[in-house]
N, C-alpha and C positions, 0 to 999 in steps of 0.2 A: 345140493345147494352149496354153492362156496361164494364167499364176501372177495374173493379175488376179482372178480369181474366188478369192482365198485370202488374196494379198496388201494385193489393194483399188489405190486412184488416187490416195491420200493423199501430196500432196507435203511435210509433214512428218512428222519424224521420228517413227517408233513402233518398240515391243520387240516379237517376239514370240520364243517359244521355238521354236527352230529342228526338234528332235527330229519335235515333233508337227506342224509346218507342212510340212516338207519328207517327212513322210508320206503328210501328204493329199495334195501333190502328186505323189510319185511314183504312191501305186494309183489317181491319176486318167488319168497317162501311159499307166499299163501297163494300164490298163482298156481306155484307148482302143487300145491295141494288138490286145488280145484279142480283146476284146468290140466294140468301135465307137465312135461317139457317142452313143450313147443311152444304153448303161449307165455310161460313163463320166461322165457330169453327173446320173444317179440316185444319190441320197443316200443312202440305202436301201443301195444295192447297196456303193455305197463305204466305208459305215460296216461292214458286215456283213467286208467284205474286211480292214479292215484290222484289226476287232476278233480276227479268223479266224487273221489274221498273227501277231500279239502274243499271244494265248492258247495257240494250238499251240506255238508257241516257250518258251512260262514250262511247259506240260504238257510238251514234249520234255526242257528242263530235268532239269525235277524226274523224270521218269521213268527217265534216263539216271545218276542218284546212286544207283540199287538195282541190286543183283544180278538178271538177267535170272530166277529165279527165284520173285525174291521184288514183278518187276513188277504179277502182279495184285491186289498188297496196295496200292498208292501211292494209289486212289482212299480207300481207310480214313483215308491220310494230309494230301490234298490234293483240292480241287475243282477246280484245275486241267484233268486231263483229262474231266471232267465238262462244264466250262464250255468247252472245246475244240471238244469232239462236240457239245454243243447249239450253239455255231458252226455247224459243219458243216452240223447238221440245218435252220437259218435259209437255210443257203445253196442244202442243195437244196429246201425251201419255194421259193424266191427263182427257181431253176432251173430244174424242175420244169413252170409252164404253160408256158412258153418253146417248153421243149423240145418239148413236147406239142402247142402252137398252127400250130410248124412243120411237124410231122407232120405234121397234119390239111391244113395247106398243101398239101404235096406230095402228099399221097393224092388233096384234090381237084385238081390239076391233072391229074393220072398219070389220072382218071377223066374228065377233060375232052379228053383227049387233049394236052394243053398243057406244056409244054417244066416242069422240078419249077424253084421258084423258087430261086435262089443264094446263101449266105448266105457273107460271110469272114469268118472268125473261128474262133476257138479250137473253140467249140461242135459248129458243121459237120465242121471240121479231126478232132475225137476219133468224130464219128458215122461220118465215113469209115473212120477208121483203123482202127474196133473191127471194121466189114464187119462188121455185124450178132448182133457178142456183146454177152452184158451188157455194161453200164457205169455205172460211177458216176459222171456229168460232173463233179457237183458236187466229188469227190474231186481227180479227172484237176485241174479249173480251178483251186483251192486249189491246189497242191502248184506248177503254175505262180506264181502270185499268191504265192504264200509264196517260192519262188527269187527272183521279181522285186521284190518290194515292200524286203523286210526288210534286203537284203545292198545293193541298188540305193540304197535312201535314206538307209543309214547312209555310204557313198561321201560321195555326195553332199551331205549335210549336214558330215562332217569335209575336204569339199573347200572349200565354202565358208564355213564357217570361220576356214578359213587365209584365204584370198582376202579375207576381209574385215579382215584385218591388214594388210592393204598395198595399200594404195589405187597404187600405179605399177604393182604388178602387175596389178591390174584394168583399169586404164587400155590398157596393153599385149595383153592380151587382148581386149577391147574393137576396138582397133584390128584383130588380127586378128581376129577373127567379122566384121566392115564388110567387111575386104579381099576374105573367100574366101567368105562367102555374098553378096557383089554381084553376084560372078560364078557362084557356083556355086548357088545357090539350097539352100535347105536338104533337100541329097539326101546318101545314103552317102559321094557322093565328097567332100562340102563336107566331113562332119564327120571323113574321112581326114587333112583339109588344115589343120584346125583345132590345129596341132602343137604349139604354147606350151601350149593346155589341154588335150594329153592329156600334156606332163609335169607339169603342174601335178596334175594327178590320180592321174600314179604316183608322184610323191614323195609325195602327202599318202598315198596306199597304203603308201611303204614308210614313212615317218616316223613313222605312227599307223597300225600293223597293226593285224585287229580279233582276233588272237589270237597267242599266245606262242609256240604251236606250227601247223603245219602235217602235211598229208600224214599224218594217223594212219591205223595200219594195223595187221594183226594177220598175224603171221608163221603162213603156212601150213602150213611144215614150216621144220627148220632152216636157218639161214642161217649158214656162216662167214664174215665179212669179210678184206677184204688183211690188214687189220694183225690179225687174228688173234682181233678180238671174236667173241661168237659167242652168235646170237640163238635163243634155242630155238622150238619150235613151239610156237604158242600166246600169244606173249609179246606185249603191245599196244607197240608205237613208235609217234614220229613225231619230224616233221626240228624244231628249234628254228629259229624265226627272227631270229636274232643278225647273222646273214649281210646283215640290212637294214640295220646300223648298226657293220657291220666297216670301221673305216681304211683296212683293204688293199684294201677293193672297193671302198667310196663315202668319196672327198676332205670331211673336213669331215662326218659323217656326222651328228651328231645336231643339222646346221642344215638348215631347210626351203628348202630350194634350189627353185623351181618350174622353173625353166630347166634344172636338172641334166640331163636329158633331153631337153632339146630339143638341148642342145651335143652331146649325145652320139651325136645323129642324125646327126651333121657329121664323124664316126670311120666311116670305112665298116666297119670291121672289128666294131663293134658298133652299127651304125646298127637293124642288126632284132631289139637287145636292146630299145631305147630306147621300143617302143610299149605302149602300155597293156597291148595282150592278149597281150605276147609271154612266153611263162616258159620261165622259167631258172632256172638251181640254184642263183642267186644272189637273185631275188627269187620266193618260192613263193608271192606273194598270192594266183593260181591255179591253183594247185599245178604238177603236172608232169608229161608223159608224155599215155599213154594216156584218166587218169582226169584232167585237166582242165579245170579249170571248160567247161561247151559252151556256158554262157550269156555269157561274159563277153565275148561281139559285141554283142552285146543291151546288155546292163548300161553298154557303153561308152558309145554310140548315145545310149544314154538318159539318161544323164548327161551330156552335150555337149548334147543337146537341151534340157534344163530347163536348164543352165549360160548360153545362148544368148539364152535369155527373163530371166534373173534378172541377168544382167550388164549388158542394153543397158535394161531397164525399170526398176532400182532402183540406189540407191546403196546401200551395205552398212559397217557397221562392227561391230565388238566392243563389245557392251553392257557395262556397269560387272559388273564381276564373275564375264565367261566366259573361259574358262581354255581350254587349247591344249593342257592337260596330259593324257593319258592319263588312263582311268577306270577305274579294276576293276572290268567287271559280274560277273563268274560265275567262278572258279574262272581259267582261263588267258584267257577273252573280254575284249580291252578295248576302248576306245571314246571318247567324250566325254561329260562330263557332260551326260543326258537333260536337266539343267534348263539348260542351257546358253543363252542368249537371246542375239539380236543386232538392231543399230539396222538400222531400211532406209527409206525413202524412195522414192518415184513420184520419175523423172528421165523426159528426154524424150529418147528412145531416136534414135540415130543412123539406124536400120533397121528400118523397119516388119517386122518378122520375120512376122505376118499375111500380107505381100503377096508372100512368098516362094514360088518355085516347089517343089513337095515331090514333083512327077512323076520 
């Protein structure tokens, strides 16, 4: 996976908007996760993913403001989920001889006597798992592609960001990626070792949450608490995320510390608060307990991997007029402003990351 094909080789300086570029490069990552090399450099396929991404999200939206009653009226109100599902329906178009082509694979093998051919990927992985019930792949692969795409790139883009506000910090990390992918090649354990930029990545989580609340829930039956409150059945909660920017917990709390987490590794007593995926009831970016983000191994991975390519291939700065500030999209959703833009630059990378071992 390289940001060349999006960024270009241009050793001067150009703008682009970040929202939309660090898109295409995430559903190109998580393509190639899924799917391979081949769908992952189909334009076709990438265009369809991420228009899929962004439609379901403004249809989920708008769907989630009516009373579950009065949901089969919102298409009278919006074309939204109209433009959602003919998404969907491009994707299993898209899907569809694939799936079929491999079929016919295996049948002629299975009739040859010859061993059925092996495919990795998402595709095979859901035809296993279903052990021959229906399936809607097309559904099953969206619903991944929507976990990974949309929560993965907006990270990602308010991670760098920040990083392109402070050129010593990039420098610093820079240094570390050279140290621990020289020796460690770019496998799970390198990007364990990558420590500076997985806090650089949970303070821009806790600084710029992408929502005011956390953890909603809908009380099953009642609930008293110690002090006496008392939650009826039925009643919709969730936790406030204030706890991200409380004195008592984080020194200095509404300054972007990137190191706050890395020092904090150095405390043994909260060393395995200090990692990206770890939660606590002091930071809920994902969430807590049982229900958990279960993607947020993935999502880490994958943002340390594209951080990797865009810190030793460009230079990075704040375009005239992007902002750091919080954005209202939606009701408690916040973010960065979509139009947000930043300067980058072709530099001549310390580390052939290409020539990296990935076994």
């Amino acid at each position: 996976m390289s940001p060349l094909c999006i960024y270009g080789n241009d050793p001067e300086w150009k703008e682009v908007t970040t929202a939309e570029s660090i898109l295409a490069l995430v559903a190109r990552l998580s393509t190639k996760v899924f799917l391979g090399d081949e769908l992952c450099r189909n334009e076709d396929w990438l265009r369809i993913t991420k228009e899929y991404t962004l439609e379901s999200l403004a249809a989920g939206i708008i769907v989630s403001t009516f009373p579950s009653l009065l949901q089969p009226l919102v298409p009278f109100f919006s074309q939204k989920p109209k433009i959602a599902k003919n998404k969907l329906n491009e994707v299993r178009n898209f899907l569809n001889p694939i799936l079929a082509e491999r079929q016919r694979r295996k049948a002629e093998a299975k009739k040859k006597g010859e061993p059925a051919p092996k495919y990795e990927d998402t595709l095979e992985w859901l035809q296993q798992e279903s052990d021959g019930a229906p399936l809607d792949a097309a559904l099953y692969q969206m619903a991944l592609s929507f976990a990974a795409i949309h929560t993965t790139s907006d990270l990602l883009n308010r991670t760098l960001t920040h990083l392109a506000n402070d050129p010593n910090l990039v420098n610093d990390l820079r240094q570390e990626i050279v140290q621990v992918l020289s020796v460690d090649g770019l496998k799970k354990i390198a990007l364990a070792n990558l420590k500076l930029m997985d806090s650089a990545i949970k303070e821009t989580q806790r600084i710029t949450p992408t929502s005011a609340f956390a953890m909603r829930r809908v009380a099953k039956e009642k609930v008293v608490l110690p002090n006496g409150f008392v939650i009826q059945r039925g009643q919709y909660i969730s936790v406030d995320m204030m706890a991200l920017v409380d004195a008592d917990v984080y020194p200095d709390p509404l300054k972007f510390d990137a190191y706050r987490y890395y020092r904090m590794r150095e405390d043994p007593q909260k060393a395995m608060k200090a990692h990206l995926v770890s939660t606590t009831p002091d930071n809920l970016s994902f969430g807590l307990g049982y229900h958990s983000c279960p993607g947020r191994f993935f999502a880490a991975n994958e943002v340390k991997i594209a951080l990797c390519h865009l810190l030793l291939k460009y230079d990075w700065q704040l375009a005239p007029g992007a902002s750091l500030e919080p954005y209202n999209m939606f009701a408690e959703n916040v973010g960065f402003d979509p139009s947000n833009k930043l300067r980058y630059r072709r530099r001549q990378e310390e580390l052939n990351t290409d020539s990296l071992n990935y076994d």
